[in-house]
Legacy VTK file of the C-alpha trace (Angstrom):
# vtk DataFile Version 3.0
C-alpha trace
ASCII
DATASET POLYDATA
POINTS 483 float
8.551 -33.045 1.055
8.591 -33.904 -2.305
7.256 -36.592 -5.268
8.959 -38.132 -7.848
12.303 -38.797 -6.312
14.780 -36.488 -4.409
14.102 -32.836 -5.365
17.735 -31.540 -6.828
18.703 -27.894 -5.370
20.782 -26.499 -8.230
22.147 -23.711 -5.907
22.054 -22.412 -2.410
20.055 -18.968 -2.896
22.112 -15.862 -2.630
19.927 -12.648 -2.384
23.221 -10.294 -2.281
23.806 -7.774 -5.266
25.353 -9.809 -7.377
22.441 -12.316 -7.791
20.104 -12.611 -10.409
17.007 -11.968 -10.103
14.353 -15.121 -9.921
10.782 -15.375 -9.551
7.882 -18.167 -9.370
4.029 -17.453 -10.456
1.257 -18.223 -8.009
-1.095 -20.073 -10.075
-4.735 -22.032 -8.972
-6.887 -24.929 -10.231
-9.486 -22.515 -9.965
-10.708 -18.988 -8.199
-11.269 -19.672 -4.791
-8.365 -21.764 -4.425
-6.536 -20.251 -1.889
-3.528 -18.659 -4.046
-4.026 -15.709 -2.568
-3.598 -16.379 0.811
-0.575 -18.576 -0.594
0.684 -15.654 -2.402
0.475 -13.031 0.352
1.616 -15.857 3.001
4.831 -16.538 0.470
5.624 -12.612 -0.046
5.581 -12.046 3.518
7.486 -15.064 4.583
10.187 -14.480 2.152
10.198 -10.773 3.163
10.564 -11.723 6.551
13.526 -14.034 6.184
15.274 -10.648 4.813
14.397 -11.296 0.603
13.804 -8.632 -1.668
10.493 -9.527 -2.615
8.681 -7.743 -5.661
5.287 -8.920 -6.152
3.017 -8.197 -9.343
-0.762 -9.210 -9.972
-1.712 -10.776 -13.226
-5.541 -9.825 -14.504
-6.652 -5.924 -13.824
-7.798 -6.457 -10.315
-6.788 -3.416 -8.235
-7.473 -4.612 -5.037
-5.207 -7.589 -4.254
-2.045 -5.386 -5.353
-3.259 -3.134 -2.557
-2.659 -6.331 -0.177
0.631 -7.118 -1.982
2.448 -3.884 -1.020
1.065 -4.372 2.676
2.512 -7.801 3.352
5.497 -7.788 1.052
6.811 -3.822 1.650
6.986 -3.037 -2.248
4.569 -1.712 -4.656
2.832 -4.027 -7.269
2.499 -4.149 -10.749
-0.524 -5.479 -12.661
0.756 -7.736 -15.667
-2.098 -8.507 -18.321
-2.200 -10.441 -21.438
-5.190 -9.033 -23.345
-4.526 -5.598 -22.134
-0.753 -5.744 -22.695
1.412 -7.543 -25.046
4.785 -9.298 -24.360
7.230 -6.992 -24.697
4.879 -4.649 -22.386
4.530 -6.986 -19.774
8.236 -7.793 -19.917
8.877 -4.380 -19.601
7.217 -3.602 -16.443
8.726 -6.748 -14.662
12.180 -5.845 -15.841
12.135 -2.427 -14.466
10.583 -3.418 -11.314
13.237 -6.121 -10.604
16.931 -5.583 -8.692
19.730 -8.041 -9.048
19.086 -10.286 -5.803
15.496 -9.949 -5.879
12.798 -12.290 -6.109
10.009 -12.004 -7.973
6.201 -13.778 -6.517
3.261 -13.434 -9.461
-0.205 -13.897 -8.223
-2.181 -15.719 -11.378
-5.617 -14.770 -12.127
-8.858 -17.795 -11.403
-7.231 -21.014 -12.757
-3.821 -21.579 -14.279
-5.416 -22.113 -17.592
-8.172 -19.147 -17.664
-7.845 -15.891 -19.244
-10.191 -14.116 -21.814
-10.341 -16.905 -24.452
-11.901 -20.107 -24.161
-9.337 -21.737 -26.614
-6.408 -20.292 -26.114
-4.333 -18.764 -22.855
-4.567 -15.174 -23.782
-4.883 -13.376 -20.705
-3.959 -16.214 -18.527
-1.797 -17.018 -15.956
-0.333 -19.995 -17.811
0.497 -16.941 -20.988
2.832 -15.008 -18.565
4.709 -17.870 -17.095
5.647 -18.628 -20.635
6.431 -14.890 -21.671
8.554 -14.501 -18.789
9.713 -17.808 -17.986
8.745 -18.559 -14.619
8.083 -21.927 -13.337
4.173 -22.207 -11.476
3.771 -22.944 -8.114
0.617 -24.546 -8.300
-2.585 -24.087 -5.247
-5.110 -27.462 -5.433
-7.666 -27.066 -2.808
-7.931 -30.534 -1.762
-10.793 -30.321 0.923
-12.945 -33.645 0.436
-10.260 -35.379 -1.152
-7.568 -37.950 -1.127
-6.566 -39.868 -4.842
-8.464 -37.920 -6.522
-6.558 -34.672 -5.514
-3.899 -36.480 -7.497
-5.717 -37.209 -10.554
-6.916 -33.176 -10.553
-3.126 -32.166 -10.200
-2.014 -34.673 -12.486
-4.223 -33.131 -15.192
-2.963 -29.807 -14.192
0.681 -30.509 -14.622
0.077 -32.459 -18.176
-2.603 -30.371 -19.907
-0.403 -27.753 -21.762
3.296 -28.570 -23.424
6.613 -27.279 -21.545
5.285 -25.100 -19.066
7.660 -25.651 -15.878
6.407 -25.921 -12.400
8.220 -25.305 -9.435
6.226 -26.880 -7.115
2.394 -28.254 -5.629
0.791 -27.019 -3.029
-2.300 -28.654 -1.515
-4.387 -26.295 0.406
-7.311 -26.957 3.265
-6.301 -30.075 4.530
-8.201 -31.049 6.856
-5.951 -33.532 9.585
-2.475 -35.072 9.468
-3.853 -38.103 8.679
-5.460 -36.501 5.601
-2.306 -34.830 4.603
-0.698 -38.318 4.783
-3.031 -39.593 1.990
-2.941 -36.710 -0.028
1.000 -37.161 -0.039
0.205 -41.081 -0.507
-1.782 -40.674 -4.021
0.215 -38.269 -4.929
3.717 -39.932 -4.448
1.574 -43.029 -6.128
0.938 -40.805 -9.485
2.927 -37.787 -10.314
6.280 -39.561 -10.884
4.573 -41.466 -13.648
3.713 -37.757 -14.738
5.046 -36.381 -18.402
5.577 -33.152 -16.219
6.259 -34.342 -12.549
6.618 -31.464 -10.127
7.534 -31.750 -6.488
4.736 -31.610 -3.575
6.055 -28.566 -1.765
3.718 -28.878 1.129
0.113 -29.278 2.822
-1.694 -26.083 4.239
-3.726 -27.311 6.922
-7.059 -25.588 6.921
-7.597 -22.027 8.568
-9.881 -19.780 10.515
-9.147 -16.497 10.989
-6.794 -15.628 7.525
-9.239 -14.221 5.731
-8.437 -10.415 5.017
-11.616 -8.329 6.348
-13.799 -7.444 3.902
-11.208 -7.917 1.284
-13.338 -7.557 -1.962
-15.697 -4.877 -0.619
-12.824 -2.867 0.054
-13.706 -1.557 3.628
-10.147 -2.096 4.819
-6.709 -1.084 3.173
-3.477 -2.730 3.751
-2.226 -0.219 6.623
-5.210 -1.163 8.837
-3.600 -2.855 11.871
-6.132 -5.907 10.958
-4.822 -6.201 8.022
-1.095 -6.311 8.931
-1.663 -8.872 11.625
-3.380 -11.482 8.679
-0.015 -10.478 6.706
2.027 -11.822 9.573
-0.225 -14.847 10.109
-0.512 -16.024 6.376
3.921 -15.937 6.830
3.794 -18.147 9.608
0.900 -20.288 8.130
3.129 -20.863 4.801
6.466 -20.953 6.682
5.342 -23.872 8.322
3.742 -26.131 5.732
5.977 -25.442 2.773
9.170 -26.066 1.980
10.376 -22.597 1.094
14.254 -23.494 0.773
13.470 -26.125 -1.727
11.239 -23.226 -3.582
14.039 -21.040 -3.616
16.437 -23.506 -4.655
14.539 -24.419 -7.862
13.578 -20.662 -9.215
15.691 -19.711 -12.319
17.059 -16.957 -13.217
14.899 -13.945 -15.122
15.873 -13.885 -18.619
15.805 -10.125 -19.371
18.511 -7.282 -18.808
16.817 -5.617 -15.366
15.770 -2.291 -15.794
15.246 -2.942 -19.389
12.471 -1.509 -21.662
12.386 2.646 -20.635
10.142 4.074 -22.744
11.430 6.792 -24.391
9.680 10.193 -23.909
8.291 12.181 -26.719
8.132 15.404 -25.162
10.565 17.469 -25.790
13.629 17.691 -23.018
13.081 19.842 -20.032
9.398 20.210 -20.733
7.133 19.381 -17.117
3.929 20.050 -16.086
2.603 19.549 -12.203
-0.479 16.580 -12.502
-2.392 16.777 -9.550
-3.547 12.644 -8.936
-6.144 12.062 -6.137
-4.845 9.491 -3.599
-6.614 8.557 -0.541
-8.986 5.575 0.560
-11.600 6.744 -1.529
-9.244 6.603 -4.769
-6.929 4.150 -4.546
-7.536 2.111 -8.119
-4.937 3.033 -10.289
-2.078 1.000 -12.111
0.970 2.522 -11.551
2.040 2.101 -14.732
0.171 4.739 -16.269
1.734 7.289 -13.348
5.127 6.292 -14.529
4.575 6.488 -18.234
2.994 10.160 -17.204
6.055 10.763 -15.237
8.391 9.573 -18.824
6.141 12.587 -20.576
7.219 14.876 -18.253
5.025 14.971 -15.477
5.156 15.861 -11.624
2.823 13.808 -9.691
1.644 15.674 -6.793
-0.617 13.527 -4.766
-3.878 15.176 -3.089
-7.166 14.137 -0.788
-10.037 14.860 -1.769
-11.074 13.366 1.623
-8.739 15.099 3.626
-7.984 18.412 2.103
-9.600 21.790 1.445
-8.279 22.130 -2.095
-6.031 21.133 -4.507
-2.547 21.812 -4.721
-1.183 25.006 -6.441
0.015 25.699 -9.852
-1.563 22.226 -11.454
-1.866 21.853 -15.229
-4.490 18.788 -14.970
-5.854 16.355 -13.113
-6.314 12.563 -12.927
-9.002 11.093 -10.680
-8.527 7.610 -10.543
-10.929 4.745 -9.356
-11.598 3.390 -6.195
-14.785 3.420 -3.294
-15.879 6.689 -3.787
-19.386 5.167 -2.735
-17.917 3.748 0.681
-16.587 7.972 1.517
-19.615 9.345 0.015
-21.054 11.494 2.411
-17.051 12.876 3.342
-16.746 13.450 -0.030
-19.692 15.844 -0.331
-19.701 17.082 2.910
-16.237 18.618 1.503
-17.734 21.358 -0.087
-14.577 23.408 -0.717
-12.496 20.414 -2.506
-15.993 19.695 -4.525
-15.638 23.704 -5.612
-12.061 23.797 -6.081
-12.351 20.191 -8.307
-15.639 21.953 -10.483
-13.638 25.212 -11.084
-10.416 23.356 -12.200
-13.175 21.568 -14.750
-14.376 25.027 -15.516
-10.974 26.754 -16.210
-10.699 24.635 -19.429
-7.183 22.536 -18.302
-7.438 19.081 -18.638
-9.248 16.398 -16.341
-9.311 12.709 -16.935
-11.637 10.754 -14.394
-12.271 7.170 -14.184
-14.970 4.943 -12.576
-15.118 6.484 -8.699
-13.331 9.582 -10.238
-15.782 9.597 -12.953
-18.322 9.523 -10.352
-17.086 12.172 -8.404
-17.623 14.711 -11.204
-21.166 13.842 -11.541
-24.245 15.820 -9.609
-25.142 13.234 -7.114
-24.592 9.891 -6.222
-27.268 7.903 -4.589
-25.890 5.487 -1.731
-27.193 1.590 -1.401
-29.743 2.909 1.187
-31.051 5.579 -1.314
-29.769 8.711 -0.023
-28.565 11.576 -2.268
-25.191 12.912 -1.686
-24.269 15.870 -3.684
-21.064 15.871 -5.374
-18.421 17.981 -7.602
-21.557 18.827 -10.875
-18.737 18.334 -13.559
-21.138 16.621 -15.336
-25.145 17.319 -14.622
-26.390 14.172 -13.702
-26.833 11.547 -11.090
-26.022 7.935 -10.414
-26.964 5.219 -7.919
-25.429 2.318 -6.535
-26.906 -1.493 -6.897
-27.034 -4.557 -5.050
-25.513 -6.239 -8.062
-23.168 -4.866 -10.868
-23.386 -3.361 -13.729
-20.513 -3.865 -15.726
-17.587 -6.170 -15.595
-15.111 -7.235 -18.746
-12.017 -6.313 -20.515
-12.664 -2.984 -22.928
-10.960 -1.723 -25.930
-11.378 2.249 -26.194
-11.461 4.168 -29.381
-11.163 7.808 -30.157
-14.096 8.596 -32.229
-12.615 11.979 -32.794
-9.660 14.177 -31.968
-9.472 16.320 -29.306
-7.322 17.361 -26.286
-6.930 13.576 -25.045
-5.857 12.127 -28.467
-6.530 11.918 -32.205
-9.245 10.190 -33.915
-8.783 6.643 -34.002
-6.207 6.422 -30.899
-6.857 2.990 -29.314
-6.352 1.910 -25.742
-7.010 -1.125 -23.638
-8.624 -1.296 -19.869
-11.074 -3.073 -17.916
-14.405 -2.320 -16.297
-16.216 -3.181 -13.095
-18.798 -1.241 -11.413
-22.124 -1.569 -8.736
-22.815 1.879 -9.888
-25.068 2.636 -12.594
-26.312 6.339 -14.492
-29.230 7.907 -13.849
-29.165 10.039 -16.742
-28.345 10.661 -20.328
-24.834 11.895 -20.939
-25.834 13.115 -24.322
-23.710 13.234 -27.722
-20.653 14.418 -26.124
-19.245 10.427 -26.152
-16.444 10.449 -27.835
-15.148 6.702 -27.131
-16.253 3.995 -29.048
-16.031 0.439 -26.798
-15.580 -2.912 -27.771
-15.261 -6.090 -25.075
-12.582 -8.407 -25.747
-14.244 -10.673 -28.356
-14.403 -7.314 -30.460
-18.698 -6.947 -29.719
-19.736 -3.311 -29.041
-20.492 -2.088 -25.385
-23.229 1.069 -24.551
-20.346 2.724 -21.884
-19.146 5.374 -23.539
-16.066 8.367 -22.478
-18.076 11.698 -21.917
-16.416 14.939 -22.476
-17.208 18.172 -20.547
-16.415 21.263 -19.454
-16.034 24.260 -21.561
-13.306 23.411 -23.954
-14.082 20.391 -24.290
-11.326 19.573 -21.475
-13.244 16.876 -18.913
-12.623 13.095 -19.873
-14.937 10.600 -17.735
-15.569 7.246 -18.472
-16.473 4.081 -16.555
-13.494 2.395 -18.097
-10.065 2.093 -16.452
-7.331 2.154 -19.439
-3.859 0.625 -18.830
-1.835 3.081 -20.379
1.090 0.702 -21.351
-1.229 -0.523 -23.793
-1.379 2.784 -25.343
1.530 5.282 -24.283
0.182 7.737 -26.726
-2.689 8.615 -24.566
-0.185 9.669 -21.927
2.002 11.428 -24.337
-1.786 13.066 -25.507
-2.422 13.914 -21.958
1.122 15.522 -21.438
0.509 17.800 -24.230
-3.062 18.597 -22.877
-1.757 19.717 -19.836
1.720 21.395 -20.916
-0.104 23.152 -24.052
-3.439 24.557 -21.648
-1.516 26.090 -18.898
-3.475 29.508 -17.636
LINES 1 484
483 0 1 2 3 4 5 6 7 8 9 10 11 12 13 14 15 16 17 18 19 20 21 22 23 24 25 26 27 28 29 30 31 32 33 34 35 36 37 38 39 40 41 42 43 44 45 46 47 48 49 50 51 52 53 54 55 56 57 58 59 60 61 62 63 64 65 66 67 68 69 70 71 72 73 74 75 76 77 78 79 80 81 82 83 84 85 86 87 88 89 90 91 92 93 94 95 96 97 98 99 100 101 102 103 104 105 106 107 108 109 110 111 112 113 114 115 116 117 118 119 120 121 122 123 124 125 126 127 128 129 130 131 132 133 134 135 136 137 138 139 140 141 142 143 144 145 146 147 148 149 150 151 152 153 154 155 156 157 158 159 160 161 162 163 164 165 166 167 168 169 170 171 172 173 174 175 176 177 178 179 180 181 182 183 184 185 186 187 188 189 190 191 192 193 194 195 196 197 198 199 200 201 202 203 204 205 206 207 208 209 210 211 212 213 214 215 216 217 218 219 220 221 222 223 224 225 226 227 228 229 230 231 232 233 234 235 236 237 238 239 240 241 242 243 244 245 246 247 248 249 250 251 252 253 254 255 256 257 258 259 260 261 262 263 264 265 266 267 268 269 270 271 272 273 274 275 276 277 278 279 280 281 282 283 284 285 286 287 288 289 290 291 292 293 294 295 296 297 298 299 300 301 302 303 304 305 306 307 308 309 310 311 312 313 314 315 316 317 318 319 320 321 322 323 324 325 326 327 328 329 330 331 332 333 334 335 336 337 338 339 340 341 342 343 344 345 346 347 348 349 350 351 352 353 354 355 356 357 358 359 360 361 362 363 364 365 366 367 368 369 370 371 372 373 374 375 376 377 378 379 380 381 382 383 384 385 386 387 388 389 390 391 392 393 394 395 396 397 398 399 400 401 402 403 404 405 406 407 408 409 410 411 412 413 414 415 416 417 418 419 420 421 422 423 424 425 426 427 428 429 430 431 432 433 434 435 436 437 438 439 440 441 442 443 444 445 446 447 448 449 450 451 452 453 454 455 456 457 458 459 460 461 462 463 464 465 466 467 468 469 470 471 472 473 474 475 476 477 478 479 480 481 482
């Protein structure tokens, strides 16, 4: 299906070794949209028909990546404009990519929305441009017939050169509705200074919606969750015209596996991280695990859910975010890992805890039905869960003074989002100084205990590609404080 004459296919698709690698970004005409049902349904369709599919998120959201890996078989990478620059973000999609491979980029809200009001930084629209890939663009047309077209029309013509591989109209309600839709839109889009092909109509769906997606009460091995995976491919498979997508994706322009940072540490120097990993932590970009790894670490995975203690011989720790509140009263009912998690803290090697990690250090946390669950006492002091959140933006991090996690002045990037809020005064001992992304200071703070100083917690997740010194800071932490 297609507007705006035949659709030319300048090459049959080869995903053998000796192709390049290609790629399309996922973008909407607004959250809500449907792109990422589209974007699941497309990663597991094309991994079904055999393709190497590598997905990556753009925005900080930790959740949908979770989904990627499920219905597409491969990890994903969170690419970010305000956190990251270009060459970062270029970086992390070069080194995730094989020849062969094809690349599938959920956007973040609408194409055009990112953390400026006028300009794309942060957008979706930013890192098509950075890394070249054409849009495949999501229109929920529900309620609409010409003026779908006059919405997508606006789409494909408000910004200058930016490609697009394709439209896709989603929650269409009949046949006969997908016939006008495909009516206006033939009508208007050839006339278009940007015309783009009408790839398909998604008829409208019960029953696709992951389970409690954004409350996080299911994770992508749940056997529910698999079963939307394989009905979003069959949902996309048979409304879009995939070969014609295929056909039409360029090339990447970068080398693959370009961009290795280059370690700092001095060769043949490791140190044995211990990084929490189970359903209750499960928020963290693997980026920053990888630039720990360049520094010389060995990641060795634990649960504090499932296990009695940590793992032997560790030099530091890294609790990550996640639903800490969800596993609460596991969590505490774990005595032994709470004990073994305080003494670490109390040895004086180096912890950095973020958000539900962050949490987990404190005294208590206080559920949404007001019960008191008592926790690692890292740091002596409570919080409680609300209906609503707390906390939700972009965040730029600054050292206010040196120490084991950095020197004064060391500046990261990161993002926060929380339901949780503190009960209690975490005294003087802040030693980050926040900004949000228009530069405007924030009250969250990065609160240091323990009895060298040696205990990082903060609210904030940091992306460490935005600062690799922080990991090279961390590496020395650990590799210098060994006991």
């Amino acid at each position: 299906m297609s507007v705006g004459g035949s659709l030319e296919l300048p090459f049959a698709f080869d995903p053998t070794d000796h192709a390049p690698a290609r790629g399309v970004l996922v973008a909407g005409t607004r959250s809500g949209c449907g792109k990422t049902s589209v974007s699941l349904g497309l990663m597991a369709a094309l991994a079904r028909r055999g393709l190497d599919v590598r997905p990556f998120k753009a925005g900080p959201d930790f959740i949908d990546p979770l989904h990627h890996a499920g219905a597409s078989g491969r990890p994903s990478h969170n690419l970010d404009g305000w956190m990251l620059d270009r060459d970062a973000v270029r970086g992390i999609v070069a080194r995730n990519m094989a020849p062969g491979s094809v690349a599938v980029v959920e956007g973040v809200m609408g194409l055009f929305d990112g953390a400026s009001g006028s300009g794309p930084t942060g957008s979706s629209e930013e890192l098509a441009r950075w890394l070249g890939l054409p849009v495949l663009l999501v229109a929920d047309a529900a309620s609409m017939a010409r003026s779908a077209a006059a919405m997508v029309k606006g789409y494909l013509e408000f910004q200058p050169n930016l490609r697009f591989a394709g439209v896709v109209l989603n929650r269409v309600g009949s046949p006969a509705h997908a016939e006008l839709l495909q009516e206006a839109l033939e009508a208007s889009l050839p006339e278009s200074a940007n015309p783009a092909p009408l790839l398909g109509c998604l008829p409208r769906a019960s029953g696709l919606d992951l389970p409690s997606r954004h409350l996080g009460l299911v994770t992508p091995e749940d056997s529910r969750c698999n079963a939307v995976y394989a009905a979003l491919a069959d949902w996309v498979e048979a409304a879009l015209d995939l070969d014609a997508l295929l056909a039409s994706l360029p090339a990447l322009g970068m080398a693959l596996g370009s961009g290795e940072p280059r370690p700092r540490t001095a060769p043949g120097q490791r140190f044995r991280l211990g990084v929490a990993r189970d359903r209750a932590f499960c928020f963290c970009y693997p980026e920053n695990l990888r630039l720990l790894e360049a520094v010389g670490a060995e990641i060795v995975f634990f649960s504090p859910l499932e296990e009695s203690g940590l793992p032997p011989a560790l030099d530091g720790l890294y609790l990550p975010g996640g639903y800490p509140e969800l596993h609460v009263s596991r969590l505490s009912a774990n005595r032994s890992m709470c004990q073994a998690v305080r003494g670490f803290c109390a040895s004086g090697r180096p912890v950095y805890a973020e958000c539900g990690g962050f949490l987990y250090l404190l005294s208590s946390l206080t559920d949404a039905r007001g019960k008191d669950h008592v926790l690692c006492g890292v740091y002596s002091g409570r919080a409680a869960m609300r209906e609503r959140f707390r906390a939700l933006g972009y965040r730029q991090v600054t050292l206010s003074r040196s120490g084991l996690f950095g020197p004064q002045g060391l500046t990261a990037r990161g993002h926060e989002f929380h339901y949780s809020e503190l009960c209690f005064d975490p005294g003087g001992n802040n030693v980050y100084s926040v900004a949000d992304r228009k530069g405007r200071s924030v009250s969250t703070g990065g609160w240091l205990a323990g009895p060298r100083d040696n205990v990082l917690g903060s609210y904030v997740h940091l992306h460490f590609a935005s600062c690799p010194s922080f990991a090279e800071a961390l590496a020395r932490a650990c590799m210098g404080n060994r006991v």
